[in-house]
C-alpha positions as CSV (number, residue, x, y, z in Angstrom):
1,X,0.0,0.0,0.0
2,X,1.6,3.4,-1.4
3,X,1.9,6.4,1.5
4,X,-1.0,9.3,0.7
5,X,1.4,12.1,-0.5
6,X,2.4,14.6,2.0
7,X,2.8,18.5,2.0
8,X,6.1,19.6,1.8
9,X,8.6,22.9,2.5
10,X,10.2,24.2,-0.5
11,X,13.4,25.5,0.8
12,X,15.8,27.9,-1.0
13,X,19.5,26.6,-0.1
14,X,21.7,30.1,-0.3
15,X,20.8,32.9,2.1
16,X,17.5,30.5,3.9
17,X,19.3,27.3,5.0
18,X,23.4,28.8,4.9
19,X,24.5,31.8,4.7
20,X,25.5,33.0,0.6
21,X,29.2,33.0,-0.1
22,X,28.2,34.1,-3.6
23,X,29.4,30.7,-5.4
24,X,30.1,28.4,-3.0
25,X,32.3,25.6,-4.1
26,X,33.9,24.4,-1.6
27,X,32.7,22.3,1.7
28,X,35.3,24.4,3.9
29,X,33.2,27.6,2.9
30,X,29.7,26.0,4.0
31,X,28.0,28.0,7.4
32,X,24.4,27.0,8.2
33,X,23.0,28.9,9.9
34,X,22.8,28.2,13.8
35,X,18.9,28.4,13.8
36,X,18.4,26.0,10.6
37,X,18.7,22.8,12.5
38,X,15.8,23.9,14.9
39,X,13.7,24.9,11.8
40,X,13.9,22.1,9.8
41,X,13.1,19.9,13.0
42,X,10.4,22.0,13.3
43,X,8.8,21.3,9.9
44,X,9.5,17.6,9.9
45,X,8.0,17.8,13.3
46,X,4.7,19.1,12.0
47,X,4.3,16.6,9.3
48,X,6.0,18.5,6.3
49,X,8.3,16.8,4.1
50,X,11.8,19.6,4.0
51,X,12.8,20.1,0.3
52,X,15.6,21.7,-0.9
53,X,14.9,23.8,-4.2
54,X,18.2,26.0,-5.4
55,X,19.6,27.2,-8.8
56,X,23.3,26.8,-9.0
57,X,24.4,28.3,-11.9
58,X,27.9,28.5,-10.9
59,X,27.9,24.8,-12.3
60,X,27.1,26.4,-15.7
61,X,29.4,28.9,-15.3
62,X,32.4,26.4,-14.5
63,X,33.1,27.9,-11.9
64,X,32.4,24.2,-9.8
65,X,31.5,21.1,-10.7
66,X,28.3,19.0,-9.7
67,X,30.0,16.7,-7.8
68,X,31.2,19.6,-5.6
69,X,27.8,21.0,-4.9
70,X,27.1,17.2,-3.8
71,X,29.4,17.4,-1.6
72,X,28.4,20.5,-0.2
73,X,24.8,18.9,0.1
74,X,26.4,15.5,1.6
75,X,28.1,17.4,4.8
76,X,24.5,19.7,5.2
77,X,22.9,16.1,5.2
78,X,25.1,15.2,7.8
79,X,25.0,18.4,9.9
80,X,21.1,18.6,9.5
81,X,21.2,14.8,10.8
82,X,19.9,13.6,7.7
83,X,16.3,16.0,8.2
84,X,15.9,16.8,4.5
85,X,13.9,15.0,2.4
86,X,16.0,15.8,-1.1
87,X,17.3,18.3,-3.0
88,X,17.2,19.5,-6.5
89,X,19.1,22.0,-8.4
90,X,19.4,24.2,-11.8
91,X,22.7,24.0,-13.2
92,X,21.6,26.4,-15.6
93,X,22.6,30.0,-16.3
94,X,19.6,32.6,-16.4
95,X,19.5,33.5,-19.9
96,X,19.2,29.5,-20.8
97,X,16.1,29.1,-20.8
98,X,15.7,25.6,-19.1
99,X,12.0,24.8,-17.3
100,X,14.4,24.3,-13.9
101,X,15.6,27.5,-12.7
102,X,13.6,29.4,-10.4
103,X,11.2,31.0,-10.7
104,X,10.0,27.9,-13.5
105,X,8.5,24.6,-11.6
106,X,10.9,21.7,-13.2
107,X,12.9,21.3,-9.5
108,X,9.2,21.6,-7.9
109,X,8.0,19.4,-10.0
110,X,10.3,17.2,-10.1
111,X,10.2,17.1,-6.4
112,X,6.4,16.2,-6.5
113,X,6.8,13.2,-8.7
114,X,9.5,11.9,-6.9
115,X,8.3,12.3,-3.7
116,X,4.6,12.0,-3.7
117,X,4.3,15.9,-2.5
118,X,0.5,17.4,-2.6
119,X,0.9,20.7,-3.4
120,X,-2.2,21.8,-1.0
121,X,-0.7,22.9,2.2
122,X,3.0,23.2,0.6
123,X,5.3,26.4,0.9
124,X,7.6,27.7,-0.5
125,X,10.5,29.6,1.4
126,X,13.7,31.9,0.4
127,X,15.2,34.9,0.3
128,X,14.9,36.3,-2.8
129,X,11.8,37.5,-5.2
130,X,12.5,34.4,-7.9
131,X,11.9,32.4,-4.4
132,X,8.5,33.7,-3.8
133,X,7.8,33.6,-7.4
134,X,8.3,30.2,-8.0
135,X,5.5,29.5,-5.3
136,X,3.3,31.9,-6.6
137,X,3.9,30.1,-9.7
138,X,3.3,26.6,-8.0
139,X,-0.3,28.2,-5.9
140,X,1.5,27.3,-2.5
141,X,2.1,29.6,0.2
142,X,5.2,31.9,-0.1
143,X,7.1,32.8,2.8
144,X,10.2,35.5,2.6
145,X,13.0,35.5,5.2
146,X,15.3,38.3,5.8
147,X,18.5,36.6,5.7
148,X,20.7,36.2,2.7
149,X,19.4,38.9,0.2
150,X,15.6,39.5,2.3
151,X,13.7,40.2,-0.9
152,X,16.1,43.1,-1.6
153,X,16.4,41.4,-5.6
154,X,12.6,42.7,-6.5
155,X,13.9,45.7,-8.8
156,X,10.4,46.9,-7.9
157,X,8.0,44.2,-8.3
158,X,5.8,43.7,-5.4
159,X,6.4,40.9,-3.1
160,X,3.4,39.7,-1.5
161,X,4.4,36.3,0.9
162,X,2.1,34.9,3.0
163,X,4.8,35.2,5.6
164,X,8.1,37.4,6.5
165,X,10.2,36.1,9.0
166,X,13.4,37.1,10.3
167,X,14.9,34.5,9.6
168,X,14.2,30.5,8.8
169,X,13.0,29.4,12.4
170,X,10.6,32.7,12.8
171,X,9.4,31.9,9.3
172,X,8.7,28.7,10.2
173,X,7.3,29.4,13.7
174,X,4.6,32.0,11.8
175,X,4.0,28.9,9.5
176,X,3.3,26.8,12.1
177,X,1.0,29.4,13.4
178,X,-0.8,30.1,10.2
179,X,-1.5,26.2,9.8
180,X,-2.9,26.3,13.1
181,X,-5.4,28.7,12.3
């Protein structure tokens, strides 16, 4: 008997989960930040499946390889005690023109096939306006944190999240919050 799919958290890797280094390459340069571990307990606590959703166009740009971003993904597997549920990248540059990079759906979708996510009661959270666009584009929830670039990338377009937090875990805690109401 299959499992009923379950909602899931969207996360944005750079500037949500660890802090940006601009293209990070290298495993010595990773820094999550102190409050992701709580958040992403948090989540997984309160039945949501924790998805990692980045672009990573450095890979395009040869300025590192896919196997390094693995890496880099490995050791936040093994600092987040193995809490998140997969992750999915772009390698693509923005002027490519692939279906993957936010704010397009291939990483969500793919995410939803491979994982049996239902899409009602999902979220989507980052840092920047292609974050919240992607889940505007996916009809989930949207929420914006403050960290890493806080929405500052809009070059004027409106951002309208269902939720700004500080940070991840205050995000998360007015998640919580909005699913209990």
């Amino acid at each position: 008997m299959t499992k009923p799919p379950q909602k899931a958290v969207f996360l944005d890797r750079d500037g949500t989960l660890i802090e940006d280094v601009g293209y990070l390459a290298r495993v010595e340069d990773l820094r999550i930040f102190p409050f992701t571990s709580e958040a992403v307990r948090l989540l997984r606590e309160n039945g949501f499946l924790v998805v990692v959703i980045t672009n990573q166009s450095g890979i395009g740009r040869k300025i590192y390889d896919e196997a390094a971003m693995h890496a880099i993904h490995e050791r936040m597997q093994d600092d987040l005690n193995h809490m998140l549920d997969g992750f999915y990248f772009c390698p693509h540059l923005p002027g490519d023109g692939c279906a993957c990079r936010k704010p397009n759906l291939g990483m969500l979708e793919a995410a939803c096939s491979d994982l049996e996510i239902d899409m009602n009661g999902s979220w989507m959270i980052g840092d920047k306006a292609i974050d919240i666009q992607a889940g505007l584009n996916a009809g989930i929830k949207t929420a914006l944190v403050l960290t890493g670039y806080g929405g500052r990338d809009t070059d004027g377009e409106t951002l309208e999240p269902n939720v700004i937090g500080e940070d991840l875990l205050d995000a998360v805690k007015k998640i919580i919050a909005f699913e209990e109401n």
